[in-house]
Every structure is written in C-alpha cells, then in structure tokens.
C-alpha positions in Angstrom: 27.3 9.0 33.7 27.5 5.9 35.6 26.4 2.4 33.5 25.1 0.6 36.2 22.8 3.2 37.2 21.4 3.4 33.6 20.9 -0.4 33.7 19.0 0.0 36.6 17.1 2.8 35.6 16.4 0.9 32.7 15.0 -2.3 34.0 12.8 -0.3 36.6 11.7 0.7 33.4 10.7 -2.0 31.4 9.4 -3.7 34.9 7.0 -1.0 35.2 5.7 -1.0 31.1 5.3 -4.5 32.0 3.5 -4.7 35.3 1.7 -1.5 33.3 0.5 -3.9 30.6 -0.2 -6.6 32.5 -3.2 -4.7 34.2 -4.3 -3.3 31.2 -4.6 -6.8 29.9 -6.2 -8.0 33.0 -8.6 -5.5 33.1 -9.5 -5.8 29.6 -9.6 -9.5 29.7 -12.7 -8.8 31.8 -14.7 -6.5 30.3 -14.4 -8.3 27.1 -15.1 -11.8 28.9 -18.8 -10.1 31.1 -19.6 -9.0 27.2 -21.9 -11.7 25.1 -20.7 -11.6 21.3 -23.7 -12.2 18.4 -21.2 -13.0 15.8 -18.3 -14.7 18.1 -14.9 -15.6 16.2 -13.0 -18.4 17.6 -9.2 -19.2 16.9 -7.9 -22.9 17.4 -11.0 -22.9 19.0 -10.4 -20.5 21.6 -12.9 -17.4 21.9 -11.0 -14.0 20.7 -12.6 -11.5 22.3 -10.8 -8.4 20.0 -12.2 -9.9 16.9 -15.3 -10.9 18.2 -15.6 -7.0 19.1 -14.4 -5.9 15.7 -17.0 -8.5 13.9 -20.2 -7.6 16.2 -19.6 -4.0 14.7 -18.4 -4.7 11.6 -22.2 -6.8 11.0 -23.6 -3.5 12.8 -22.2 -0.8 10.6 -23.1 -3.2 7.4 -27.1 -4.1 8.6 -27.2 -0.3 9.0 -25.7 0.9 6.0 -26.0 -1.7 3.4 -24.4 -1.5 0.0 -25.6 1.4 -2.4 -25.0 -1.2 -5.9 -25.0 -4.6 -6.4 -21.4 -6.3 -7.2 -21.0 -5.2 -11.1 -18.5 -7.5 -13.2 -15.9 -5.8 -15.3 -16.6 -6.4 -19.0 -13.7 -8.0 -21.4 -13.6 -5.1 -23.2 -11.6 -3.5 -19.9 -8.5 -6.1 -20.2 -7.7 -5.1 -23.3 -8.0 -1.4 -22.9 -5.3 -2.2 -20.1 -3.6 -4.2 -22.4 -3.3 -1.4 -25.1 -1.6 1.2 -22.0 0.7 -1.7 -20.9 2.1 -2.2 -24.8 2.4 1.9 -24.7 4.1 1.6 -21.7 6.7 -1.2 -22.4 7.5 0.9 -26.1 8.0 4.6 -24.0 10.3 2.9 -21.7 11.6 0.1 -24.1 15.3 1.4 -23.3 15.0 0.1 -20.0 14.1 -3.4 -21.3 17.6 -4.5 -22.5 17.6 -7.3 -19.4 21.1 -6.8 -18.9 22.4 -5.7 -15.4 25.8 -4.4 -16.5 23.9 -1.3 -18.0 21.7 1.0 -16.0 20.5 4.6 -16.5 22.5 7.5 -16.4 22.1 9.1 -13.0 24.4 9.1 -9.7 21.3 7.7 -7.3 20.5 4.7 -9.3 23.0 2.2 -7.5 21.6 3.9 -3.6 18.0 3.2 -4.9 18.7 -0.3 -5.2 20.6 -1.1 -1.5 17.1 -2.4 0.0 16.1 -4.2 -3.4 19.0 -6.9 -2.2 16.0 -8.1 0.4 14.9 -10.3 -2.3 17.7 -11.7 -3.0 19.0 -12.3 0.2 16.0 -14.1 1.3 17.1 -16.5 -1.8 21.0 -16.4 0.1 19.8 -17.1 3.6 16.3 -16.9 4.6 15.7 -14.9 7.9 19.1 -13.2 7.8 17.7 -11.0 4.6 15.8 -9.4 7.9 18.8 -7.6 8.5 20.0 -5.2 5.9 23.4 -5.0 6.3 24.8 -2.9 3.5 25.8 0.4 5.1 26.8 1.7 8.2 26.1 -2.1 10.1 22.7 -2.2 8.6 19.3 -1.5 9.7 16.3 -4.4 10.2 15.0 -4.5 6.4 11.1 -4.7 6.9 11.3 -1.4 9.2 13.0 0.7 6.2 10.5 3.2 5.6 12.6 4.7 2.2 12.8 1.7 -0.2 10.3 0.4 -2.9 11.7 -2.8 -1.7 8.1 -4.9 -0.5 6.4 -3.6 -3.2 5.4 -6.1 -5.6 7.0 -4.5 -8.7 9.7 -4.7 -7.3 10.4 -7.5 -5.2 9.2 -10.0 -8.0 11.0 -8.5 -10.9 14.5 -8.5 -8.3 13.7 -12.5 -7.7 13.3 -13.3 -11.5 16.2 -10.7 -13.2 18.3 -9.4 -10.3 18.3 -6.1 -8.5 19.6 -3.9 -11.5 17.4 -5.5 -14.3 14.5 -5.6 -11.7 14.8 -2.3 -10.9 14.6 -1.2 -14.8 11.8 -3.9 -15.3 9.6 -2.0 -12.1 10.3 1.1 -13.5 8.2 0.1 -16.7 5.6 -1.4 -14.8 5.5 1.7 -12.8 4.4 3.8 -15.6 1.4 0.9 -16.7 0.5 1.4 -13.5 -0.1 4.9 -13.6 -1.6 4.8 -16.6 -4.3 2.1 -15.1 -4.7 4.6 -12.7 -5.7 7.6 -15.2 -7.8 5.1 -17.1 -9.7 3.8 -13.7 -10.1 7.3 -12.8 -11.7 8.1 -16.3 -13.8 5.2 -16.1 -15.2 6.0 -12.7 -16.1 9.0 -13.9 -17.7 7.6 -17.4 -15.5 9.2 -19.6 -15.6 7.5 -23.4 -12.9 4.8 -24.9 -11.3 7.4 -26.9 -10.4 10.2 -23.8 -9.9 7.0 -21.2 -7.1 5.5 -23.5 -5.6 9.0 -24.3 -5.3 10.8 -21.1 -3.8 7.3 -19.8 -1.2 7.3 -22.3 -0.2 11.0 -21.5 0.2 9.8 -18.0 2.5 7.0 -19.5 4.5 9.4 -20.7 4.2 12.3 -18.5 7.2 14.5 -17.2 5.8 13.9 -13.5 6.9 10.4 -13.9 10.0 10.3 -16.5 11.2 13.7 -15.3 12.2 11.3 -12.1 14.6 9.6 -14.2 17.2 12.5 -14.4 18.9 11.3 -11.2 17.0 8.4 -11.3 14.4 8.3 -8.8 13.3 4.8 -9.0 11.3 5.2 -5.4 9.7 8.6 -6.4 8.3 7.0 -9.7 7.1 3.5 -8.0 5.3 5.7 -4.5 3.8 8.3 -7.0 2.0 5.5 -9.5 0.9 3.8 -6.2 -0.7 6.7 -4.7 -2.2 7.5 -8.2 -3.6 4.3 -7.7 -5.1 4.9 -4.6 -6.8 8.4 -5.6 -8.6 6.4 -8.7 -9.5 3.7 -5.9 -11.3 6.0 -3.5 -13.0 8.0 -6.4 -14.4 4.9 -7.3 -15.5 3.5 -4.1 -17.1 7.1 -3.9 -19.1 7.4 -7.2 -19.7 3.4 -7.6 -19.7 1.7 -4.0 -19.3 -1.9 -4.0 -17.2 -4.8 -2.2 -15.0 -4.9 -5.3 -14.4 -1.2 -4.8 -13.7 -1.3 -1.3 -11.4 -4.3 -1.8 -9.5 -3.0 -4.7 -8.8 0.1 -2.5 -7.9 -1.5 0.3 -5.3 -3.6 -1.9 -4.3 0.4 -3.5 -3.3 1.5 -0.6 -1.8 -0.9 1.5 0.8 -1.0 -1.8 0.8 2.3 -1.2 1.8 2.4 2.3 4.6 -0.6 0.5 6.3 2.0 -1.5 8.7 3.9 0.2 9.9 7.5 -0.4 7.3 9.0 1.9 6.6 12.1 0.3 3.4 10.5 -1.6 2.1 8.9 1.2 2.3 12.4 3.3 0.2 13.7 0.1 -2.6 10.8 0.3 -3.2 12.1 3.8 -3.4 15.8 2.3 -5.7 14.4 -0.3 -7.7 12.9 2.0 -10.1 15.5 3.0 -11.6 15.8 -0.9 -13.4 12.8 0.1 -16.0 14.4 1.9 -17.4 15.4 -1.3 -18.5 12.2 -1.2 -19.6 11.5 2.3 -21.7 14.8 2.9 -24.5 15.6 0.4 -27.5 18.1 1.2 -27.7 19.9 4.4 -24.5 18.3 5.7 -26.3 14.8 5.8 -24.0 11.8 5.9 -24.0 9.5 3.2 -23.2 5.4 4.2 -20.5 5.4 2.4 -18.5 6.8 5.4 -18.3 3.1 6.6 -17.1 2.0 3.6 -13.9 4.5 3.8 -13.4 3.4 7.3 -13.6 0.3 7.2 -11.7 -0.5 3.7 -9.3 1.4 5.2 -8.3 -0.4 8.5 -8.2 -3.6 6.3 -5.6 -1.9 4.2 -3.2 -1.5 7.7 -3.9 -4.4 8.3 -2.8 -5.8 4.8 0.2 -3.8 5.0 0.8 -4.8 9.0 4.1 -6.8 8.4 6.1 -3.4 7.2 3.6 -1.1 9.7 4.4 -3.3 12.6 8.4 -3.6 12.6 8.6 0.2 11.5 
C-alpha cells in the first residue's frame, strides 16, 4: 500500500473529525448561550455553560428528592473496632512485614505484578517522564494501563516510602484490613452486633478468596477484589441509611475501585449492579429517591477517577 496515500487519507481524516467538532461546538455554544441558568457557575470568571447545566439539575433532582436522614456522625467506638481488624490483619500477614526488598513471596508473577508500581518511583527519578512506562516491549503511557494496582493508594504510597518490592508486601496487608473494613461496614449497615461485626470481618481477613491469591502471587487480584468489596458495603449503605456521607464515601469506593487494575472485579461490580434495585423499587414498582443518589454519587466517582478514565 502506498504511504503517501495513507497520509492523505489520514489527514482528510482528522480534517473532517475536526471541522465535525467544530460545528458541534458551535452549535452547542448556542443553545447553551439562548438558555438562562438559576444556579450559574463561573470559572476565572467566565460563564461555563456545561456546569451551569449540570448544577441547574443537580439543585433540581436534590429540591425534589431531598435526603431521607439527617447527616449521622460515626461514634468512637467504630475507630477502634477498625483498629482491632487492622492489628488482626498486620499479625495474618505479619510474614510480609519483614521491610526488606531482597525477599519477596514465593510465586513466579510476583516480579510482573510490580512493572507498573515503578510509576511511583519514577515520578521521584524524573517527573513527567514516569508518564511513559518504559519497562517492556518500548513501553506503554503509564496512566492508560488498565492492569496494574499502580494509582491506587495502597500502593502508590507504600512504593514512595519502602520501594516497589516492600511496598508491594506492605499493600498486600493493607489489602486484607481493607476487606475486612468492608465486611464490618457491611455488618454495620445492616445492624448486626459487635460480636458478629468483628468476627465475620476477621474471617474475611483471613479468607482463602483473598490469601488463596497468594499462591502465584496475585498482588492485583487481592488489591481490585478488597476495593470492590468496598464498594458493595458502600452502596448497601447508601441504600439502607442515605446520607451525604454515604454517598461520598461511595463515591470515594469506587473511583478506588475503578484505581485497581486487574479488571475482572470491576466487570463483577457492573454484574452486581442490578441487586440495587432492591433498594430503588418498593411497593407496586414505585421509585424510591434514592435513585438520584446512585446516579449522581456515581458520576462523581468518574469523575474522581477521570485522570486514569481519560488517558485510558
């Protein structure tokens, strides 16, 4: 095939996405500008027209369906019982907590796991270049690497403090606390007692789901699968006890979720996803307000976790 007819072919191309775009902004430009905005948003001082869209409704959806409950604080007593799970988690994996990176567990993935942990570290090295992941094949851009655990917090703080292999042992811990917070939010949502909320959480700690992973290992699997634990005991608690705090803590669930890698959790959120209509339809198939809530919390948890969605 001759190159200078794919060039050509190929900037006819992008002339006409562009002149394409180009109109749609134009025409979009107008309709937003004829429109008179109740709650306008202004940038720099300039009038955004998207937001001011996406505010009008948002103040439309809340006026119509206000909150169910008032904003409930979390008692003391809560921080320690998630104290208690994290010291039961840091003992069940206490093998991992040797901090030194010339050991790592038995298993012949371990070392691949940890190729797009190095973005940490090579933001340390040299800043914007850590965009590019270089370390196999001529690389791939790092924030569009749908596969590593690697903007998750668990792991990308422990890599900056201790390094990629003592980070990744250190984020394998905190990966089981994690879901066992999630079994003990769940329990709590559904007002189960101290004694079966600290119990079933510890189980989880130790559960084969999570430290059957560690066979090959599968760092990712065991960080995506407390995430999305996390995000199950978020939306069953925005479900049964609506609130702000609810909806923010779930939004914050699952944009962490969308953070860690793998894939094959995140495919069975979406899967998950339909249970939630227990929640949104009651008698006679009437729609509960709550709805909103799921909508909305969720949007702001894309757009949390826009700086991986957008380059991927």
């Amino acid at each position: 095939m001759n190159p200078s007819v794919d060039l050509l072919t190929l900037l006819f191309s992008v002339l006409a996405a562009s002149l394409a775009t180009y109109y749609l902004l134009l025409k979009s430009r107008r309709f937003f500008q004829s429109k008179a905005y109740k709650n306008p948003v202004r940038i720099h001082g300039s009038l955004s027209p998207v937001l001011s869209t996406v505010m009008d409704a948002a103040v439309a959806i809340r006026r119509k369906y206000p909150p169910v409950n008032n904003l409930q604080r979390v008692p003391w007593n809560s921080f320690s019982e998630v104290l208690l799970i994290g010291i039961w988690a840091a003992w069940v994996g206490k093998p991992l907590l040797d901090f030194d990176p010339w050991t790592w567990p038995v298993g012949r993935e371990f070392g691949f796991q940890l190729v797009p942990n190095y973005f940490a570290l090579r933001i340390q090295e040299c800043g914007l270049c850590a965009l590019w992941n270089g370390s196999i094949n001529g690389g791939w851009p790092a924030l569009a690497d749908p596969y590593g655990s690697h903007l998750h917090p668990i792991i990308f703080i422990p890599t900056l403090i201790w390094g990629s292999v003592v980070g990744a042992k250190v984020a394998i811990v905190l990966a089981l606390w994690l879901a066992g917070i999630a079994q003990w939010w769940l329990s709590r949502a559904i007002n189960l007692g101290l004694v079966p909320r600290l119990w079933s959480s510890m189980i989880v700690v130790a559960s084969g789901h999570l430290l059957g992973r560690m066979e090959l290992p599968l760092i990712g699997i065991i960080i995506s699968t407390s995430a999305a634990s996390l995000v199950i005991a978020g939306a069953i608690n925005l479900g049964r006890n609506p609130s702000r705090r609810a909806g923010l803590l779930f939004s914050l669930m699952s944009a962490f979720a969308l953070l860690s890698g793998q894939g094959y959790m995140q495919l069975g959120l979406i899967i998950f996803a339909p249970a939630l209509l227990a929640f949104i339809f009651y008698d006679r198939l009437k729609m509960k307000p709550i709805w909103g809530d799921y909508l909305g919390y969720t949007l702001l948890a894309i757009l949390i976790a826009g700086f991986f969605l957008v380059p991927f």
